[in-house]
N, C-alpha and C positions, 0 to 999 in steps of 0.2 A: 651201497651209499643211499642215504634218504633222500625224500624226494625235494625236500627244503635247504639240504646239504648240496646237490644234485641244483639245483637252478641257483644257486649263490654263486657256487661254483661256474657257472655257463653263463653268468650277470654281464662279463663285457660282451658276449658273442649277440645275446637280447637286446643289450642298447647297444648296438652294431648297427643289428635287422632292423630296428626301432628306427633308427637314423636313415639307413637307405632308404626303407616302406618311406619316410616321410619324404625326402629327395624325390621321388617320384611320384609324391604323390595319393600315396595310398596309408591307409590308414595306418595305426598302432598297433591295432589288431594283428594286422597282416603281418608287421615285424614282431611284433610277441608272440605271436605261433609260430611262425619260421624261427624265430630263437630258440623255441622252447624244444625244438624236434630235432633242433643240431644236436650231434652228438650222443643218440637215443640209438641203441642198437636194434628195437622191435618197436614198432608202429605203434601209435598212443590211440585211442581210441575217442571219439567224440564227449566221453563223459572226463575221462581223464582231462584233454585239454580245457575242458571248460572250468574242471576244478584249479588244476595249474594256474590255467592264465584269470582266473576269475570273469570270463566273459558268457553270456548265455550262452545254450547252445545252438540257437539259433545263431548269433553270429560266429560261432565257431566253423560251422556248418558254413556261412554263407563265406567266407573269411578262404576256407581253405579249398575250398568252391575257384573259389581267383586263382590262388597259389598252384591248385592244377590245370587250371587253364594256362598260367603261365610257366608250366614246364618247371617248377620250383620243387610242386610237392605229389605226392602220388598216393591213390588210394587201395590200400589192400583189403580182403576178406581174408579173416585167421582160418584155416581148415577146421579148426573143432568146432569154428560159430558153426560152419556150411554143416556141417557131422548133426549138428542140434541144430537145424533152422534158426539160428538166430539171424545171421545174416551181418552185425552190426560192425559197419566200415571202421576201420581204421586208418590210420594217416602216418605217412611217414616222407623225409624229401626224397627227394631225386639224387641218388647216389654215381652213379654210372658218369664219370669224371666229363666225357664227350657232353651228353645231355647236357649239365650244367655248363659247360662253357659257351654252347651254342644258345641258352637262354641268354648269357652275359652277354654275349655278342648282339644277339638279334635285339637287345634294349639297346647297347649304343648305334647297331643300326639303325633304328627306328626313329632314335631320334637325331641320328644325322640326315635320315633322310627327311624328317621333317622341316629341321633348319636349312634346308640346300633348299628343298622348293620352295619355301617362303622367300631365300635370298632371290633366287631364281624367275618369281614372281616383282619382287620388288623391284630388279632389272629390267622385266618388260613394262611395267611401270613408268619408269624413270623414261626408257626407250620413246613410249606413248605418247608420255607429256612432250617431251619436247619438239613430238612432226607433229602435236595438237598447233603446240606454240608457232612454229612455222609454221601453218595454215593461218594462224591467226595472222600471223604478221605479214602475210601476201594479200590477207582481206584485208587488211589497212592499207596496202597499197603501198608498202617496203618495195623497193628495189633490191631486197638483200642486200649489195657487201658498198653499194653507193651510197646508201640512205642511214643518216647519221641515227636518227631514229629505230633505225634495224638493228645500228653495231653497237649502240646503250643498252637495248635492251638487253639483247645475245649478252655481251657483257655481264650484265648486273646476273644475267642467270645462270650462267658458266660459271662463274664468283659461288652461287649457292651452290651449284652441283657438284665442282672438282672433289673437294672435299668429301662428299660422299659416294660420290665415284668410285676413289681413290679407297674406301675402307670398302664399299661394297666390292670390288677388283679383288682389296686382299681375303677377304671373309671370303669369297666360294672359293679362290683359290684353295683356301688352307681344308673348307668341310668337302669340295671337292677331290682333295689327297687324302682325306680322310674316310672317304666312301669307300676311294681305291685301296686303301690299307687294309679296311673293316672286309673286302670283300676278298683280296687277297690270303689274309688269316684265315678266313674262313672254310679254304680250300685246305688247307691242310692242318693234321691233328696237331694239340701242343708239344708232342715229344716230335714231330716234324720240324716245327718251326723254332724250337729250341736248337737244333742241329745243321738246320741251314744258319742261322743265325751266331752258332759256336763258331761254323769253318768258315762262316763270313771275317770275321773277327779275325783267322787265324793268318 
């Protein structure tokens, strides 16, 4: 198959990769090379992908640089370059079924664990404020639960908080179950957890 036959062919898997890289964040680049290596039975070589995806090879290079840092893509030497000192890297993903699924994992880890401590933070926040506010209201010389002037304020600020409370309460609970899930999967392989999961069912 040619090589313009060959990426028509592979066009939804590219704006797949194209779409996630953007989801998180990361460039085009990123998802056009990870597109372009799906489905590639031997390792594409730095000139190659730069003609493919039409990007320098500098940012090819720096591109696929990230992709193995993030356990996505991997860098081979062909034996006949090392035979002739050429030396010149080639690129191919990360096939080995475990590895890729503990990348997918460890991104929705990462970012649940980023949104738990933020919510986490925003609770002792909320906490803070309100023994600031009671300080305040004992230097005014509140008598707490006598003083009409105590039970308006408490009031009008209870009124602002409940509501947010109330969503912050359900928001850790749920990324909090989801920490536990994300780390539970994690201990065992997918044909594990496909089979507890079957005689669960049964």
């Amino acid at each position: 198959m040619k090589d313009r036959e060959a990426l028509k062919l592979k066009k939804p898997v590219i704006e797949a990769c194209i779409k996630s890289a953007r989801k998180y964040g990361k460039s085009d680049a990123i998802g056009l090379l990870r597109g372009t290596l799906f489905l590639e039975s031997e390792p594409m070589s730095l000139d190659v992908l730069a003609e493919r995806t039409g990007y320098s090879k500098t940012t090819v290079r720096s591109s696929m640089n990230l992709l193995e840092s993030l356990g996505i893509a991997r860098r081979v030497v062909d034996p006949q370059d090392v035979h002739h000192n050429i030396k010149q890297h080639r690129y191919a993903l990360v096939n080995d079924a475990e590895a890729k699924r503990q990348v997918i994992l460890s991104a929705a880890k990462e970012e649940v664990d980023l949104i738990l401590q933020a919510l986490l933070q925003v609770r002792d926040d909320l906490e803070r404020g309100e023994n600031e506010w009671c300080n305040r209201a004992r230097d005014k010389g509140y008598k707490r639960e006598k003083d009409e002037g105590y039970k308006r304020e408490k009031d009008e600020g209870y009124k602002r908080d409940d509501k947010l409370k109330a969503l912050l309460a359900e928001s850790l609970q749920f990324y909090e179950e989801m920490k536990r899930t994300l780390d539970l999967i994690s201990r065992f392989t997918s044909k594990e957890l496909i089979e507890i999961l079957e005689e669960h069912e049964r």
